[in-house]
N, C-alpha and C positions, 0 to 999 in steps of 0.2 A: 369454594375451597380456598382457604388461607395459603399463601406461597409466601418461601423465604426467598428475597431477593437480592443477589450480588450487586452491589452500584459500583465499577471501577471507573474511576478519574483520576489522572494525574496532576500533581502537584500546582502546577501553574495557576494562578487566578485569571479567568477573562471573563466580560459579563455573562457573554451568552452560557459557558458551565454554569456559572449563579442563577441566571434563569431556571435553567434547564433541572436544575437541584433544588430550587427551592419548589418545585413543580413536582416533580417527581414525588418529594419525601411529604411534601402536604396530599397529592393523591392516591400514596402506599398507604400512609394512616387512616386515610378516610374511607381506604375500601380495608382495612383491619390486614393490612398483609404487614411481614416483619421485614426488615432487611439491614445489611452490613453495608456500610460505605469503606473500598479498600483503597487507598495511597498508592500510584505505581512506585518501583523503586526504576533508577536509571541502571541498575545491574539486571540484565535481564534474567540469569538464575534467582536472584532470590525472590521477581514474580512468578516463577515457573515450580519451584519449592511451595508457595502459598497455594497456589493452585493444585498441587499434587496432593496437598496433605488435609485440602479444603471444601475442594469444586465438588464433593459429591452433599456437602451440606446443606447446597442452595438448588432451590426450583430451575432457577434461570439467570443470566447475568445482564447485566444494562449496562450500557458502556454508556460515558458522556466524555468526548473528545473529538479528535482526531485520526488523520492515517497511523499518525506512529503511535496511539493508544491501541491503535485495531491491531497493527504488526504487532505488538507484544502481546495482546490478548490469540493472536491467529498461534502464536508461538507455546502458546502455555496450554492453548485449547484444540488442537487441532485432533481432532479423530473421536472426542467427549461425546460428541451428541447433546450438548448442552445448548437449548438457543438461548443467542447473544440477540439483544437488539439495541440496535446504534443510533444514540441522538447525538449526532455531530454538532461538534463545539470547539473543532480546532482551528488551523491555517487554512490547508485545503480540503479537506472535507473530499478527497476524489472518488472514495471507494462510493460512497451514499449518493453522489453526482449520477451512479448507474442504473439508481429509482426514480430518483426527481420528484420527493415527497414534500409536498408542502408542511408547513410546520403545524397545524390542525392534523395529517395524515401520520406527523411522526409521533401526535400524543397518542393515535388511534395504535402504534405499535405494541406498546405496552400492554393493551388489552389483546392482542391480537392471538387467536390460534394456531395460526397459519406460519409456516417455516418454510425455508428452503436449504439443499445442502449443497453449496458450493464447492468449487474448485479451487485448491492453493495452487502456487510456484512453491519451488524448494530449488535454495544453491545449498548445495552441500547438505546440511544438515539444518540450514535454515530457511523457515518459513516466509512467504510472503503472500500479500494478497491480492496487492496492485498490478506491482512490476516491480523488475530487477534491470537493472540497467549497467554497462560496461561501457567507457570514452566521456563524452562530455559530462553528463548528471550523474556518473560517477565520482565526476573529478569538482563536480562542482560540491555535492553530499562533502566530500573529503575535506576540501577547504572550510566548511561552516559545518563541520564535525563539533557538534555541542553549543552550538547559538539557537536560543528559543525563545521566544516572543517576538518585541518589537525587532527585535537585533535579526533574530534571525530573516524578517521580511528585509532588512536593508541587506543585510549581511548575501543573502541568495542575492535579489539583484544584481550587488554590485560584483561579483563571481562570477554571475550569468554572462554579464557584458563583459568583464575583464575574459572569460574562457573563450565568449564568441569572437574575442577577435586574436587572442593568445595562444588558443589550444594550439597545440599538438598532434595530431592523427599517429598511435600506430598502428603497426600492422596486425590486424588478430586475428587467429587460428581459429577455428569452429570444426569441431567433427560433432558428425549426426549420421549413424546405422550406415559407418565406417568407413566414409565419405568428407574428405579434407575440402573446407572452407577456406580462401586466404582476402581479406581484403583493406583498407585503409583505414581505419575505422574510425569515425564523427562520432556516431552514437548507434549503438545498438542496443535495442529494447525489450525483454522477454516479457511479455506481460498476459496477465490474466484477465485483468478487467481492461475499461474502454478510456481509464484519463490519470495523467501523473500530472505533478508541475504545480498544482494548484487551478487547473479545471483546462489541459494542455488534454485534446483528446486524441493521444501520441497512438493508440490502439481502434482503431473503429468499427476492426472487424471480429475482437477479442469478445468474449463471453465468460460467462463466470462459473457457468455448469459446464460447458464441452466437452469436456475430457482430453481436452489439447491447451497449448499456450500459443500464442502468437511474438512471434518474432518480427520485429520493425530495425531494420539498419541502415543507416544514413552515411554513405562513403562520405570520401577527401572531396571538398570543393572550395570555391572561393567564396570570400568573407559574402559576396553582395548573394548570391547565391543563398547562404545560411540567412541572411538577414530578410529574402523576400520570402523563404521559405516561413520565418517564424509565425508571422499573425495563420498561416495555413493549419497549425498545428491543432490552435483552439476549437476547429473545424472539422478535425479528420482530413483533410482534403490536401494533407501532405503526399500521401499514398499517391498519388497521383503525378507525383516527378520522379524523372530519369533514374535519380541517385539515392533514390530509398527503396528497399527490395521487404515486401513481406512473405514470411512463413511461418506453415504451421509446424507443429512439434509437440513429441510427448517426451523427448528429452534430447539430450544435448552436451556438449561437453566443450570450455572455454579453454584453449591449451597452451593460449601465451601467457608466461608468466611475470607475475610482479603488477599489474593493472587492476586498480580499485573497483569493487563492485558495490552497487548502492542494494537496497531493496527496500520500496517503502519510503525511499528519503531518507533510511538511517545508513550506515557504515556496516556491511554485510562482507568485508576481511579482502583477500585479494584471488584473483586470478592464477591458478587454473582454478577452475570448479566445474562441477556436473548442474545444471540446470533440466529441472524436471518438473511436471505434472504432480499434483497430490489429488488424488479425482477424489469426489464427493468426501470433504475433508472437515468439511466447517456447518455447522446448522445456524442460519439467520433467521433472525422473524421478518416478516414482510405482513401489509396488510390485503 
């Protein structure tokens, strides 16, 4: 059976996209399938326009990227039924971090029958796939608000360290099934899968089908504190100190207002918002 195939990549050139494309579009021709290569646009409406007036045209879509190709695809795609399958090719690569497919297992995708249907986050009215996060990697998203490439790897860093040692704590509100939260807030995490940051496994006990999100939140502490904490992170094995509390949830509501929220690692508008579950939201291929 011949299939029309969607190829979404965004604009950026890095090798491994080049790989990944010239791989792809030499073994679509050879097995006689058709497909359309689409451009993201950095407006998220007018990928979400393409897709409205489009997505019923193709079989199936490929993504070749990153988290923030998958967030705009999760955003344009969510509830289609359409599987996507993901040959990452961005920064951090966290959502695909959750199979741990060799690069042999990620060509076996493409051929593959086999789907899964995951779970989103949603703040507001926007989708995510990872995490959503409110305090520090909110504030750091905000600062390097549109840096991508090399820039944006120096640009995170050097934000990361200027926050660890400059941030702020305030104070944030959390109601859950009408029940007032109050606490200092470092960083709090709502997430779906198991790694933000660039392969940071901030979640270790999150899942992608549950029908729940998990919530990670890191109080007020001192700097040495944050700093012995950090290499714990790439580990999961943060969970495991005084000043970080996990919970589960199927929704949620952030009530102090004026405070950045990330999702994704892009700019997801400010605080208050509702943070919620999207259960069986998204179709992946897996092999």
């Amino acid at each position: 059976m011949n299939k029309h195939y969607l190829i979404v990549l965004n604009p950026l050139p890095n090798k491994q996209k080049k790989y990944w494309l010239n791989w792809l579009v030499t073994t679509l021709k050879q097995q006689q399938h058709s497909y359309y290569i689409f451009t993201t646009s950095a407006v998220l409406a007018d990928n979400q326009l393409f897709f409205k007036q489009h997505l019923a045209e193709y079989t199936e879509v490929i993504m070749l990227g990153g988290d923030g190709t998958l967030h705009l695809l999760a955003n344009c795609m969510a509830y289609s039924n359409k599987p996507i399958t993901v040959l990452p090719c961005g920064t951090g690569n966290d959502f695909m971090r959750n199979f741990a497919y060799s690069k042999q297992q990620l060509k076996q995708l493409v051929q593959s029958d086999r789907v899964i249907t995951i779970d989103l986050g949603r703040v507001n009215a926007r989708y995510f796939i990872n995490s959503a996060g409110v305090g520090f990697d909110a504030e750091i998203v905000e600062r390097t608000k549109g840096n991508k490439g090399w820039l944006a790897r120096f640009s995170y860093l050097y934000h990361t360290l200027a926050c660890l040692v400059f941030f702020k704590e305030s104070l944030l509100s959390l109601q859950q099934q009408g029940k007032e939260t109050h606490y200092k807030n470092f960083l709090t995490v709502f997430a779906n899968g198991k790694y933000f940051g660039g392969g940071m496994k901030i979640a270790p006990n999150a899942e992608l089908n549950s029908s729940h999100l998990m919530r990670y939140s890191v109080e007020k502490t001192h700097l040495a504190k944050k700093l012995w904490a950090l290499p714990k992170l790439y580990y999961g094995k943060h969970i495991s100190l005084p000043e970080v509390k996990e919970h589960a949830f199927t929704q949620l509501e952030v009530l102090t207002p004026n405070l950045p929220v990330q999702a994704d690692g892009e700019s997801a508008g400010y605080t208050p918002v509702v943070i919620e579950v999207a259960k069986s939201a998204l179709t992946i291929k897996i092999i």
